[in-house]
Biopython code that builds the backbone (N, CA, C, O; Angstrom):
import numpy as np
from Bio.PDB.StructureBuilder import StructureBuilder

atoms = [
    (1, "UNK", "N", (-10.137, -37.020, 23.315)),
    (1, "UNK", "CA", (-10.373, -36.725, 21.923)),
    (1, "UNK", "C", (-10.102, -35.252, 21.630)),
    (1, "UNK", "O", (-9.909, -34.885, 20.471)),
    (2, "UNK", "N", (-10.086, -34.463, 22.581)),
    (2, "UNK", "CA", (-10.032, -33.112, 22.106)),
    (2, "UNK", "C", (-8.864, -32.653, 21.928)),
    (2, "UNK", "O", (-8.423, -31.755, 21.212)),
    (3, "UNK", "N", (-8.234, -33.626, 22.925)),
    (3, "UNK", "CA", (-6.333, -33.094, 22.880)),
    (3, "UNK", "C", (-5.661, -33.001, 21.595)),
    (3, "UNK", "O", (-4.990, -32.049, 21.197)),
    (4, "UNK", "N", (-5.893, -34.009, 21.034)),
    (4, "UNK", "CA", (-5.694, -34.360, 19.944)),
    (4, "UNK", "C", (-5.921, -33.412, 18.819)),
    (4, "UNK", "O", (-5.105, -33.145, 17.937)),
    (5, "UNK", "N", (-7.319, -32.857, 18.973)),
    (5, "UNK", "CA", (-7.375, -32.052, 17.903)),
    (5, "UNK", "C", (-6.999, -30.555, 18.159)),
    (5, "UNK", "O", (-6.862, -29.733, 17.252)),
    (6, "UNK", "N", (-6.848, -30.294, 19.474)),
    (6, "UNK", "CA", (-6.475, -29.177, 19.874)),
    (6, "UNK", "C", (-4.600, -28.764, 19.336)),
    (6, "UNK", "O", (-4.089, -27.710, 18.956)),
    (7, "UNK", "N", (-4.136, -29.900, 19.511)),
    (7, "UNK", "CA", (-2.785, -30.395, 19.455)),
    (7, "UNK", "C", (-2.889, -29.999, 17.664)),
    (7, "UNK", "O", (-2.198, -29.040, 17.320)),
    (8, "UNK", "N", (-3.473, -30.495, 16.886)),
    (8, "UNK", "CA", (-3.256, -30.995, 15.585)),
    (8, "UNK", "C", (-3.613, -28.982, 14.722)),
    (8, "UNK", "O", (-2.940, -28.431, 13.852)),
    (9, "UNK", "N", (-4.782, -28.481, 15.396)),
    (9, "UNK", "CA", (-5.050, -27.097, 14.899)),
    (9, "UNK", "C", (-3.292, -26.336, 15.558)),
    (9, "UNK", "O", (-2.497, -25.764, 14.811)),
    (10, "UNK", "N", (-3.084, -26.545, 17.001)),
    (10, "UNK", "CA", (-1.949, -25.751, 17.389)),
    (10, "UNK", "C", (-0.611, -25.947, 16.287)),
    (10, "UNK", "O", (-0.035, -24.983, 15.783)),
    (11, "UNK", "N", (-0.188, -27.613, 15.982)),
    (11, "UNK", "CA", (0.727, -27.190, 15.169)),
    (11, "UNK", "C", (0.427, -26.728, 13.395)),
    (11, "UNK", "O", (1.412, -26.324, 12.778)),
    (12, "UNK", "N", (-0.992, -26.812, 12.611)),
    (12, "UNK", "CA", (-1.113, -26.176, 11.650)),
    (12, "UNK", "C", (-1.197, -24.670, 11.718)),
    (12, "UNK", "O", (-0.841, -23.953, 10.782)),
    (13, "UNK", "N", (-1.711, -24.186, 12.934)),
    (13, "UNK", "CA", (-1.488, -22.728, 13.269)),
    (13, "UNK", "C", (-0.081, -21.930, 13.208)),
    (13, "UNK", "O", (0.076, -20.777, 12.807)),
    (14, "UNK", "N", (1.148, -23.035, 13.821)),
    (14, "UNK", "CA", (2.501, -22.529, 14.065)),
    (14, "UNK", "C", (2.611, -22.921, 12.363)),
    (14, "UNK", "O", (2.912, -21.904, 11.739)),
    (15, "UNK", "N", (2.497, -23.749, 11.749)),
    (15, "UNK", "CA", (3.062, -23.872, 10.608)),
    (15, "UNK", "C", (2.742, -22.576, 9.163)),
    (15, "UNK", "O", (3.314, -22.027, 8.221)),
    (16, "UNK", "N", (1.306, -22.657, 9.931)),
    (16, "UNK", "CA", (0.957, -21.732, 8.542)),
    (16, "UNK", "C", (1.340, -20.012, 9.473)),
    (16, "UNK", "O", (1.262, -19.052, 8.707)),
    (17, "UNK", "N", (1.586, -19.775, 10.452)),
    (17, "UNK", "CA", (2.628, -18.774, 10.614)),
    (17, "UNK", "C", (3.966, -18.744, 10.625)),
    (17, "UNK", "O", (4.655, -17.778, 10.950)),
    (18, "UNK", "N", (4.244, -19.530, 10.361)),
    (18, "UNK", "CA", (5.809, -19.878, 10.104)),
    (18, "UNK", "C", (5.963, -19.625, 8.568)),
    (18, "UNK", "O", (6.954, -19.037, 8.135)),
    (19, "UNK", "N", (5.046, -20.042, 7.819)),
    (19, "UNK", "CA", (5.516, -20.085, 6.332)),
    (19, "UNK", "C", (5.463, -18.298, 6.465)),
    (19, "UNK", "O", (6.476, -17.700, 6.100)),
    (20, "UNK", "N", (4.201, -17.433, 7.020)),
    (20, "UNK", "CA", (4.216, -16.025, 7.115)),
    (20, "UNK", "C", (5.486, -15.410, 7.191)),
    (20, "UNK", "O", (6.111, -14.629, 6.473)),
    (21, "UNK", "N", (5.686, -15.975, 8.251)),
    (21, "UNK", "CA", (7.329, -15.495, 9.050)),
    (21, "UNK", "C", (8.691, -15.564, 7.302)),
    (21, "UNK", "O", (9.495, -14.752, 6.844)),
    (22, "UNK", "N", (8.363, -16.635, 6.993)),
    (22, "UNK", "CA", (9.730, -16.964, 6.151)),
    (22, "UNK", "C", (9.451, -16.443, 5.075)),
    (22, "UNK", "O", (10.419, -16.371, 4.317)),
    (23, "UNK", "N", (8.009, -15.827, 4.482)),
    (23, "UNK", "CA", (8.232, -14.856, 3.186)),
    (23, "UNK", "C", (7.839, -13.245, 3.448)),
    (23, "UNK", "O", (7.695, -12.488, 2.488)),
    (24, "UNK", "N", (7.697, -12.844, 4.666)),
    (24, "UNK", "CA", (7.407, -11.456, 5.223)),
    (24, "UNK", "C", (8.741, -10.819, 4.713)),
    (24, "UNK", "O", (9.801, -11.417, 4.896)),
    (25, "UNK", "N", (8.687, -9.300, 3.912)),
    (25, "UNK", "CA", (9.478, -8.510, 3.755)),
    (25, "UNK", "C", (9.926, -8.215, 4.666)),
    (25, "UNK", "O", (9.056, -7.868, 5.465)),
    (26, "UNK", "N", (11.355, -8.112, 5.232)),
    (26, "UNK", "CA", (12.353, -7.257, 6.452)),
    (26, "UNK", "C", (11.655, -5.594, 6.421)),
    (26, "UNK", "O", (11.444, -4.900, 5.426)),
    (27, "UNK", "N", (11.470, -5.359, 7.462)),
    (27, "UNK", "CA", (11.027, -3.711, 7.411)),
    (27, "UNK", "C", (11.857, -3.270, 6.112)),
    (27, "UNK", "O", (11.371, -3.201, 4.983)),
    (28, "UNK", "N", (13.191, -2.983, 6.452)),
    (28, "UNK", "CA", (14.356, -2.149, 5.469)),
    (28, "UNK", "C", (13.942, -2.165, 4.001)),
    (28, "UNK", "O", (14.183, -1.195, 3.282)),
    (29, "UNK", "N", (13.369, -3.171, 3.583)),
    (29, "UNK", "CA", (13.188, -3.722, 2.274)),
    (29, "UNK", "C", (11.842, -3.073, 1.619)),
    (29, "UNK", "O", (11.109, -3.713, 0.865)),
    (30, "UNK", "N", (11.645, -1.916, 1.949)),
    (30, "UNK", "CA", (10.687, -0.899, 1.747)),
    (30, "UNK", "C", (11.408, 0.470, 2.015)),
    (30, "UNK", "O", (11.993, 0.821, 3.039)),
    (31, "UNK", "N", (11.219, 1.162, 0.828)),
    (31, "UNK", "CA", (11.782, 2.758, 1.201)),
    (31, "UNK", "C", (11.407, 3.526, 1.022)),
    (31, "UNK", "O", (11.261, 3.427, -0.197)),
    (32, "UNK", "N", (11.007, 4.513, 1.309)),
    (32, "UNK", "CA", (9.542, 5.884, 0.970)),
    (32, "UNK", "C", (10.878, 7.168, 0.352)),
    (32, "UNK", "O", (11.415, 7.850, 1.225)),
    (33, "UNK", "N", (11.147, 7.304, -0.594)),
    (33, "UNK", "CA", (11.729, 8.416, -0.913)),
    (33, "UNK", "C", (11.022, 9.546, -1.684)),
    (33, "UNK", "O", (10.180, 9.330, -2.556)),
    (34, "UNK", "N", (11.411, 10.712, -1.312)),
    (34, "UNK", "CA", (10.879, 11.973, -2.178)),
    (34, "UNK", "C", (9.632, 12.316, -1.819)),
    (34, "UNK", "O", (9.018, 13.020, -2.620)),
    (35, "UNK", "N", (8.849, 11.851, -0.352)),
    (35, "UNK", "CA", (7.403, 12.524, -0.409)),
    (35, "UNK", "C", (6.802, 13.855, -0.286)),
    (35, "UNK", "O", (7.041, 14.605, 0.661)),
    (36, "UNK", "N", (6.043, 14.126, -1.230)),
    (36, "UNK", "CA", (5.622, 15.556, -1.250)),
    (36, "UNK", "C", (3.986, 15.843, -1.170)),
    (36, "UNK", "O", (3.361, 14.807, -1.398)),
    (37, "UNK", "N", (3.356, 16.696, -0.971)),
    (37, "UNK", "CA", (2.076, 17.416, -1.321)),
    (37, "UNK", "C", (1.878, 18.736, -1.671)),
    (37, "UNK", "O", (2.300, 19.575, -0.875)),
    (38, "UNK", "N", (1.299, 19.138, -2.741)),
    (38, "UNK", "CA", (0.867, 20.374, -3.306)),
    (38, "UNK", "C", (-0.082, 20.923, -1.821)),
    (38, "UNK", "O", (-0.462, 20.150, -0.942)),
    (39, "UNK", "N", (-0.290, 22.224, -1.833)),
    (39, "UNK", "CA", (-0.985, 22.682, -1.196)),
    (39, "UNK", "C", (-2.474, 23.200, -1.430)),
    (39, "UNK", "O", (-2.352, 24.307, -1.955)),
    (40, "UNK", "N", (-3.902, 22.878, -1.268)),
    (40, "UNK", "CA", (-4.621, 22.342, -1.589)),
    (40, "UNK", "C", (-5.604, 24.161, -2.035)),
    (40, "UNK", "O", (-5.540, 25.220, -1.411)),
    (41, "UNK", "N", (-6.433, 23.811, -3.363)),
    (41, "UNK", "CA", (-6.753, 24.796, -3.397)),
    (41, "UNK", "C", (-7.989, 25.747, -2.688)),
    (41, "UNK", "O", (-8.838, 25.037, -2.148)),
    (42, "UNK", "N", (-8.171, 26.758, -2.618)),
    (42, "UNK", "CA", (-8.994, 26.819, -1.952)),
    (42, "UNK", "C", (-10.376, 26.677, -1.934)),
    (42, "UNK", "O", (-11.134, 27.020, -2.840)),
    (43, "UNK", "N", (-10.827, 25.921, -0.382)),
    (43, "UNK", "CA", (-12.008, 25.524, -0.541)),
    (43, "UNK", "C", (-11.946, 24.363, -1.099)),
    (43, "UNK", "O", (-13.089, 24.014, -1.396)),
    (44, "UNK", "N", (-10.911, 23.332, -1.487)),
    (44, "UNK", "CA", (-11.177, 22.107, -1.375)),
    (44, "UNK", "C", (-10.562, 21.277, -0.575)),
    (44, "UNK", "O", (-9.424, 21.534, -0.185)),
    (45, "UNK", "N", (-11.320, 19.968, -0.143)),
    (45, "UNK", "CA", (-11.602, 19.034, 0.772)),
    (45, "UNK", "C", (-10.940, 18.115, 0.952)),
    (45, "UNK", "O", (-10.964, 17.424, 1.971)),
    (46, "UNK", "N", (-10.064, 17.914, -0.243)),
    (46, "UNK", "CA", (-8.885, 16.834, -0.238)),
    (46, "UNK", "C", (-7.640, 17.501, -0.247)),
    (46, "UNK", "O", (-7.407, 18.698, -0.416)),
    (47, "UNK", "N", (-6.448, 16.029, 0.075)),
    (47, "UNK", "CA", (-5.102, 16.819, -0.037)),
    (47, "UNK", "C", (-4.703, 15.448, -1.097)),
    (47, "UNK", "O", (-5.506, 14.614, -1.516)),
    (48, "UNK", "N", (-3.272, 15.507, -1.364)),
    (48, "UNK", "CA", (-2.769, 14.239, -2.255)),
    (48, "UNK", "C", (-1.222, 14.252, -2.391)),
    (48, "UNK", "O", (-0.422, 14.929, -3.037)),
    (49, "UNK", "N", (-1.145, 13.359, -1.631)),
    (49, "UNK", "CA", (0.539, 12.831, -1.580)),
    (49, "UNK", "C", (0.970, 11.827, -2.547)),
    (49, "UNK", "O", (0.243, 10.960, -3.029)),
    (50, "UNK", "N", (2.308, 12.024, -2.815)),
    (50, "UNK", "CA", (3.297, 11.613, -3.651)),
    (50, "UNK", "C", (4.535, 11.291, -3.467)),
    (50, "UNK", "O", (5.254, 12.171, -2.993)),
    (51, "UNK", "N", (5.079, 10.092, -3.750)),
    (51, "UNK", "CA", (6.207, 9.576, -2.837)),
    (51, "UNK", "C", (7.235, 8.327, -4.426)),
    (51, "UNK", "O", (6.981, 8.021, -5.591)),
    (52, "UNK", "N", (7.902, 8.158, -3.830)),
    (52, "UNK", "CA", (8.537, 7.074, -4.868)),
    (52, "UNK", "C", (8.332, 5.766, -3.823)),
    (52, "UNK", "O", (8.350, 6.233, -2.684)),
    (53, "UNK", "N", (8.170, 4.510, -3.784)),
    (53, "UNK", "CA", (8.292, 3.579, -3.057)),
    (53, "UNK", "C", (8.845, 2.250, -3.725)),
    (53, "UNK", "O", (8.342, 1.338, -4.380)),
    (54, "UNK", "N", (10.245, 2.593, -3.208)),
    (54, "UNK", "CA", (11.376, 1.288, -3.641)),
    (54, "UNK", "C", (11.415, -0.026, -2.826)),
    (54, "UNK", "O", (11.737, -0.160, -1.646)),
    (55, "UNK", "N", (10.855, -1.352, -4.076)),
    (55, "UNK", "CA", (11.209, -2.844, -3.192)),
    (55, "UNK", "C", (12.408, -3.065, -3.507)),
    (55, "UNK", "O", (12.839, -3.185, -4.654)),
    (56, "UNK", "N", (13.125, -3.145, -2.316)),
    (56, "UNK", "CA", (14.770, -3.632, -2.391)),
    (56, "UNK", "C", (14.691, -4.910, -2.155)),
    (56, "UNK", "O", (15.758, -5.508, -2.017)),
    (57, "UNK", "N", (13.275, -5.751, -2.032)),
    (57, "UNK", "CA", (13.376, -7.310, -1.178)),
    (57, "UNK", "C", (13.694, -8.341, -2.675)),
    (57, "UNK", "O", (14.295, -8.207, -3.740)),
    (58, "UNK", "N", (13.091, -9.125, -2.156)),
    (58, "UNK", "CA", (13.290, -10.144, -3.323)),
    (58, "UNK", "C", (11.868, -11.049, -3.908)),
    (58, "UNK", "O", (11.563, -11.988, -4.643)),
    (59, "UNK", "N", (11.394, -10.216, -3.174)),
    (59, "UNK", "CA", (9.295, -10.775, -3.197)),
    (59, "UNK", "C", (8.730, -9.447, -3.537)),
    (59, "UNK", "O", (9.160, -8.326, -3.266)),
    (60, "UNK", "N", (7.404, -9.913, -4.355)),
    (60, "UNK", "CA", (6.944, -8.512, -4.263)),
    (60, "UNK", "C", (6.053, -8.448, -3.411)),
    (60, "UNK", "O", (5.701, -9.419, -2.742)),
    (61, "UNK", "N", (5.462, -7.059, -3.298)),
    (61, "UNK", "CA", (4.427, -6.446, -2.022)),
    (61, "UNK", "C", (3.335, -5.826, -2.659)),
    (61, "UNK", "O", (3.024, -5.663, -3.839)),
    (62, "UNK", "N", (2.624, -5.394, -1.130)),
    (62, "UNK", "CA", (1.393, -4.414, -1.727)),
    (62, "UNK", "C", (1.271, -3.269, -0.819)),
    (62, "UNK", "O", (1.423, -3.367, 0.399)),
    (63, "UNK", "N", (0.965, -2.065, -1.506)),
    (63, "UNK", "CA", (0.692, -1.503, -0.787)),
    (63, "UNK", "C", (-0.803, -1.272, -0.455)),
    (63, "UNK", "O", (-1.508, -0.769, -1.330)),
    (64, "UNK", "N", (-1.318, -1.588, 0.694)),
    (64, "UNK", "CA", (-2.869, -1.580, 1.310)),
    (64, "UNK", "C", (-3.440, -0.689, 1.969)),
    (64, "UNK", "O", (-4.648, -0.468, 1.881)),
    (65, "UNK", "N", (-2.568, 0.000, 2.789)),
    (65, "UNK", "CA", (-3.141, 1.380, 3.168)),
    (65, "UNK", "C", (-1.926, 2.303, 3.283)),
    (65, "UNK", "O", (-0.712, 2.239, 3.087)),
    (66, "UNK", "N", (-3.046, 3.399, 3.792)),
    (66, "UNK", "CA", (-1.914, 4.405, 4.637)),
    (66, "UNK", "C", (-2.735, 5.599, 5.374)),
    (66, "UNK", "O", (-3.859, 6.033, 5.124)),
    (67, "UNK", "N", (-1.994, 5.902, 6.157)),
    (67, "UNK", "CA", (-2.481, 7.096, 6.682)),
    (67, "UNK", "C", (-1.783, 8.221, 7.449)),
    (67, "UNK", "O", (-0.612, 8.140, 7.819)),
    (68, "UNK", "N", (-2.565, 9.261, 7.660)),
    (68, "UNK", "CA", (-1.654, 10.554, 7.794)),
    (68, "UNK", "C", (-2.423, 11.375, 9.164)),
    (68, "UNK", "O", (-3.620, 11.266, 9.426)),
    (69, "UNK", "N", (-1.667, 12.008, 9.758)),
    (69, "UNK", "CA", (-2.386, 13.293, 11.030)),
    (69, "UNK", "C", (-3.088, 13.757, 10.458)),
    (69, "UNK", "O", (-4.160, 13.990, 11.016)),
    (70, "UNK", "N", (-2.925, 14.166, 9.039)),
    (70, "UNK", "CA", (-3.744, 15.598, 8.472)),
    (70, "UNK", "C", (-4.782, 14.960, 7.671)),
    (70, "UNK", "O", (-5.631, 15.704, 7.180)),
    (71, "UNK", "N", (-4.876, 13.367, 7.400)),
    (71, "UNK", "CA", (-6.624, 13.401, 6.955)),
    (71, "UNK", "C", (-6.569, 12.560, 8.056)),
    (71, "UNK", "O", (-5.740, 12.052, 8.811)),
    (72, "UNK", "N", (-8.363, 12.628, 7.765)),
    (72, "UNK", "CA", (-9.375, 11.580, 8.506)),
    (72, "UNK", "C", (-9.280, 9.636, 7.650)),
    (72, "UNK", "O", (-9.312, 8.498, 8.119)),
    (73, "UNK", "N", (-9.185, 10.091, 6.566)),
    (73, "UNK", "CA", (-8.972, 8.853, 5.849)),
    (73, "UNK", "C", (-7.894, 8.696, 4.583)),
    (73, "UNK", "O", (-7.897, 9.878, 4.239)),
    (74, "UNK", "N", (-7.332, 8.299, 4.015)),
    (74, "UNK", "CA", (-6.573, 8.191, 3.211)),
    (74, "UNK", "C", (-6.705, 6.873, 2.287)),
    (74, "UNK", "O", (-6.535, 5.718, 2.679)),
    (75, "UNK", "N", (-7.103, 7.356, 0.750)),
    (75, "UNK", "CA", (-7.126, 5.864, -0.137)),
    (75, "UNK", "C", (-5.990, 6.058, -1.055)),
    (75, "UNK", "O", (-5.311, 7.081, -1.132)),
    (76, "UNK", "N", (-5.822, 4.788, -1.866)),
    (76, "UNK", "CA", (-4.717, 4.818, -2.760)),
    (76, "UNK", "C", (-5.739, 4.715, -3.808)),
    (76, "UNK", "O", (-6.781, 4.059, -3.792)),
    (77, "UNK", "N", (-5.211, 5.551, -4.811)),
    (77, "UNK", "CA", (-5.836, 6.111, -6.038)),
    (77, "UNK", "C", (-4.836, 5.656, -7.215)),
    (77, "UNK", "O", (-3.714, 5.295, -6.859)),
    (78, "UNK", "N", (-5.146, 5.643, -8.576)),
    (78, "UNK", "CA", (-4.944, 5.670, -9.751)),
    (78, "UNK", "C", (-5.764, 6.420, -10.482)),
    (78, "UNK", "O", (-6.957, 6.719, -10.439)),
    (79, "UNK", "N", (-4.544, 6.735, -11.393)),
    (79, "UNK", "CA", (-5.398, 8.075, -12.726)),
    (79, "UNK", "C", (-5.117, 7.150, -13.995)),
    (79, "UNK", "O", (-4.015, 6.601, -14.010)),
    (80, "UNK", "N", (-5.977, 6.914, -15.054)),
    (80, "UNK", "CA", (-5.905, 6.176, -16.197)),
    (80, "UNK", "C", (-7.432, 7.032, -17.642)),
    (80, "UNK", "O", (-8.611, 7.379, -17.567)),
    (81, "UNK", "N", (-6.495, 6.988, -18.579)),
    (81, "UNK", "CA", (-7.572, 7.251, -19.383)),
    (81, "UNK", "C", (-7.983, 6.563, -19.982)),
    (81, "UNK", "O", (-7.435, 5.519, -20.339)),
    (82, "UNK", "N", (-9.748, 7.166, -20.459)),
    (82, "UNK", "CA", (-10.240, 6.034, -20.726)),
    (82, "UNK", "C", (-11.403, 6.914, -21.803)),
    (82, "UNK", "O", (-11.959, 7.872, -21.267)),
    (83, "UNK", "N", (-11.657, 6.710, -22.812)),
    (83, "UNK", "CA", (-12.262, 7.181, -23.631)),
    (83, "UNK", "C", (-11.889, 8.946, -23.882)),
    (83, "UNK", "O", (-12.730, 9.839, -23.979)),
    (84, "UNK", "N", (-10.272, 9.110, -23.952)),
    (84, "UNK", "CA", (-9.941, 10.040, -23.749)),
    (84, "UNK", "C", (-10.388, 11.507, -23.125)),
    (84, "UNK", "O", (-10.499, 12.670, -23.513)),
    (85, "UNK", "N", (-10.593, 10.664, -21.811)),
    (85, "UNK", "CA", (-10.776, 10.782, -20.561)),
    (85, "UNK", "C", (-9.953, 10.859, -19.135)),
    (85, "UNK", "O", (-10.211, 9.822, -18.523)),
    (86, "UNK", "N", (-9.309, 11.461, -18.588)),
    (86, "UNK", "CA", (-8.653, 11.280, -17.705)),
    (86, "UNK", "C", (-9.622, 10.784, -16.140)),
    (86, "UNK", "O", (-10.490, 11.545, -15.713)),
    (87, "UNK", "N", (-9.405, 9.856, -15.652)),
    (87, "UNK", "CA", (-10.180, 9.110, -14.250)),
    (87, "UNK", "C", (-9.678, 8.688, -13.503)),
    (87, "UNK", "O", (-9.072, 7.617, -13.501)),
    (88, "UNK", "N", (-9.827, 9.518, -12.602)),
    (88, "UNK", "CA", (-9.191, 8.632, -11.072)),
    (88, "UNK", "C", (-10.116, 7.435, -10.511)),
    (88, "UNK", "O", (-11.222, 7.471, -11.051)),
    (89, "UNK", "N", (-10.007, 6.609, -9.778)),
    (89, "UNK", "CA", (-10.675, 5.645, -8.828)),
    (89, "UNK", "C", (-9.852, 4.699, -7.683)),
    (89, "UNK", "O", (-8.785, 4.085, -7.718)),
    (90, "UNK", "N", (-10.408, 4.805, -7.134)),
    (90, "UNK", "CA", (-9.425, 4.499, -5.307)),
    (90, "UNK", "C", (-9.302, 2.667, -6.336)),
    (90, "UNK", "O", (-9.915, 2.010, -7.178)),
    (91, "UNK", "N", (-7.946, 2.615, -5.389)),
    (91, "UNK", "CA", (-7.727, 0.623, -5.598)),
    (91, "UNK", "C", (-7.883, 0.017, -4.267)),
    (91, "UNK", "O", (-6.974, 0.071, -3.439)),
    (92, "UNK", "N", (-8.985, -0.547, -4.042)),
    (92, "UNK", "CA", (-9.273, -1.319, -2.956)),
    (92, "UNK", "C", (-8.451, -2.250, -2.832)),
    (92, "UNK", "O", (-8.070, -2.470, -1.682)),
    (93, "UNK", "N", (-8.021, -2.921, -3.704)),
    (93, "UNK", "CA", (-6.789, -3.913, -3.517)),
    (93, "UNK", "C", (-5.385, -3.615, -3.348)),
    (93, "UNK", "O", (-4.540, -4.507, -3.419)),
    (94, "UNK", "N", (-4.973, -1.908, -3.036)),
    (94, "UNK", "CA", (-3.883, -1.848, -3.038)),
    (94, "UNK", "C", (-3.138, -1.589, -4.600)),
    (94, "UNK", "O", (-3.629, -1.520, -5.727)),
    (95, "UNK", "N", (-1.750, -1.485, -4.106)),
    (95, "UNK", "CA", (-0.897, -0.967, -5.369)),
    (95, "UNK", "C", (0.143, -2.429, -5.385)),
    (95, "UNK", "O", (0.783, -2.784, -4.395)),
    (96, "UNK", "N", (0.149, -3.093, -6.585)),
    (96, "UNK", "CA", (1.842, -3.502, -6.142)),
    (96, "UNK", "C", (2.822, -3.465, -6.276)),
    (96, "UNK", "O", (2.946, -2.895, -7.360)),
    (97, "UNK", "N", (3.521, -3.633, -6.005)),
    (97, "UNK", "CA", (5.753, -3.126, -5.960)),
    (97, "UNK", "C", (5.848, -4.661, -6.069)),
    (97, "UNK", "O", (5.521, -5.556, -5.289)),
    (98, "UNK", "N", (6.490, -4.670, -7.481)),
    (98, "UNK", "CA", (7.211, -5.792, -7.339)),
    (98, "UNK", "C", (8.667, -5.363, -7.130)),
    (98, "UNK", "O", (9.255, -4.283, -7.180)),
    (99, "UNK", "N", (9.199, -7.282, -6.746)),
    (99, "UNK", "CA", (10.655, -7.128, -6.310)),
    (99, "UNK", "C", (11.405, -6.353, -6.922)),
    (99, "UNK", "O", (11.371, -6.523, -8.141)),
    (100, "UNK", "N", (12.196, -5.422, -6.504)),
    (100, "UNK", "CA", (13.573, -4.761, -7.018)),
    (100, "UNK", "C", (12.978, -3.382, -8.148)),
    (100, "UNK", "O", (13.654, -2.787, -8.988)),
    (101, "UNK", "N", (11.875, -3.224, -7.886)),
    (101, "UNK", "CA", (11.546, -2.082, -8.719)),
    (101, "UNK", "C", (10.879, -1.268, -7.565)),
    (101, "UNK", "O", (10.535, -1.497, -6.406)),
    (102, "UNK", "N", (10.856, -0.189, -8.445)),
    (102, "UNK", "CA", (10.110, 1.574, -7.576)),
    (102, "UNK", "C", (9.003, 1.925, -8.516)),
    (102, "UNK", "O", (9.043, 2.049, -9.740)),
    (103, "UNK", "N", (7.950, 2.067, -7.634)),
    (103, "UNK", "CA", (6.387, 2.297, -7.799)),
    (103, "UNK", "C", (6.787, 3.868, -7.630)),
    (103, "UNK", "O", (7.571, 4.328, -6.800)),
    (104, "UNK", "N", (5.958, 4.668, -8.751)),
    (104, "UNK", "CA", (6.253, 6.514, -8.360)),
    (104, "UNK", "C", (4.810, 6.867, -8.185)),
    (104, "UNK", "O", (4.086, 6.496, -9.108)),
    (105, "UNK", "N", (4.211, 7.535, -7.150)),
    (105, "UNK", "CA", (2.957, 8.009, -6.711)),
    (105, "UNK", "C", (3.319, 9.817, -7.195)),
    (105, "UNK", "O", (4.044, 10.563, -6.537)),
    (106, "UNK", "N", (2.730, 10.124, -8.245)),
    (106, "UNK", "CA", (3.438, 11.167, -9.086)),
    (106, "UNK", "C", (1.936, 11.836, -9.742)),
    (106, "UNK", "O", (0.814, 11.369, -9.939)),
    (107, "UNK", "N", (2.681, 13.378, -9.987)),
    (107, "UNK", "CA", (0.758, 13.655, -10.425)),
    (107, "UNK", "C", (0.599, 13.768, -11.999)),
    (107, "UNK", "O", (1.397, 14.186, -12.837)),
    (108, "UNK", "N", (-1.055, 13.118, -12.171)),
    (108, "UNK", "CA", (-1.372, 12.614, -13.220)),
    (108, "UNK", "C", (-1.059, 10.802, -13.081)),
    (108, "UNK", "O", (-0.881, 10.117, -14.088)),
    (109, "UNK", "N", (-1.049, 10.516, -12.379)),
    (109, "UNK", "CA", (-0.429, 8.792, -11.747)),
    (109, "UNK", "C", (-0.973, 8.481, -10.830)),
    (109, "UNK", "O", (-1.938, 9.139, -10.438)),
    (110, "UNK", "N", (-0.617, 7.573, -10.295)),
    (110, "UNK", "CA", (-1.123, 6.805, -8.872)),
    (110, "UNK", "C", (-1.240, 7.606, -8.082)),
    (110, "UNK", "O", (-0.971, 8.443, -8.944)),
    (111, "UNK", "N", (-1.452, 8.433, -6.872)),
    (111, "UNK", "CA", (-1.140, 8.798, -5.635)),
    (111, "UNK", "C", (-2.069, 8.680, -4.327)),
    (111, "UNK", "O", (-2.891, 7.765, -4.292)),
    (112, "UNK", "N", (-1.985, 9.386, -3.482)),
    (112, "UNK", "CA", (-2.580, 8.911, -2.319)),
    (112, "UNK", "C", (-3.592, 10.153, -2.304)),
    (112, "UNK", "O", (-3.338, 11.115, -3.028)),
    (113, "UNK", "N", (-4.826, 10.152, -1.427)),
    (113, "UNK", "CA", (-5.516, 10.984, -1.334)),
    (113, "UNK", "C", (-6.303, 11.109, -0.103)),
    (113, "UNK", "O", (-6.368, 9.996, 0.419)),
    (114, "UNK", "N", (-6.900, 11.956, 0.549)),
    (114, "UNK", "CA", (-7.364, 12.211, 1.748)),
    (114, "UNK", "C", (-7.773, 13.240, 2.317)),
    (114, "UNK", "O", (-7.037, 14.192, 2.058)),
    (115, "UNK", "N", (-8.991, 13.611, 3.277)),
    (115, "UNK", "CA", (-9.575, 14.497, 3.579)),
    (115, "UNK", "C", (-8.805, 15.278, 4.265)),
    (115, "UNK", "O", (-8.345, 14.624, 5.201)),
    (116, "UNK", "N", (-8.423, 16.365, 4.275)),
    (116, "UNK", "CA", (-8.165, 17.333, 5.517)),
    (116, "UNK", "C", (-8.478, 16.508, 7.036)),
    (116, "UNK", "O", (-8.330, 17.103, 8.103)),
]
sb = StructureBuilder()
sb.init_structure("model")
sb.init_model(0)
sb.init_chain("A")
sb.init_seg("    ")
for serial, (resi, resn, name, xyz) in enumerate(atoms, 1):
    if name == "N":
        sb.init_residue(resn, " ", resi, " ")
    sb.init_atom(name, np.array(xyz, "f"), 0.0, 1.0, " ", f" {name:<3s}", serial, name[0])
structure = sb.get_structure()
């Protein structure tokens, strides 16, 4: 009795990584152009990078993390106003790039952020 079900989880396992396999972006199909950082003022604790990030695929993506030598942690941020207000707040869910367009991590915009 167990074969059976051992058998039956093994091929839903290959299948539902297989479907992974057949809509996973090709590395290439991601491109980081133009990244920069201001140099941080003094006496403060964060730094904040800025990059263009082009989907050349044909699916869209997300971006979920990132990280760097020079912080300890790194979140992805958005700036939006709001009671003519300017506010940043980290996106726990990531950024997304859809297909065939470029996401700009630019200041006063989205960008990345992180401790020294």
């Amino acid at each position: 009795m167990r074969t059976p079900s051992r058998t039956i989880m093994f091929v839903a396992l290959a299948v539902i990584l297989g479907i992974g396999i057949l809509h996973a972006q090709s590395p290439s199909s991601i491109l980081i152009e133009k990244p920069f950082s201001r140099a941080t003022p003094g006496g403060s604790q964060v730094g904040v990078g800025y990059m263009a990030i082009i989907n050349t695929g044909s699916i869209a993506d997300r971006l979920v993390s990132a990280s760097s030598p020079a912080a300890g942690k790194v979140q992805i941020h958005e700036m939006a106003m709001q009671n003519g207000v300017m506010k940043m707040r980290e996106l726990p869910d990531g950024l997304p790039i859809e297909a065939g367009k470029t996401v700009s991590l630019a200041p006063g915009g989205n960008h990345l952020m992180g401790p020294p």
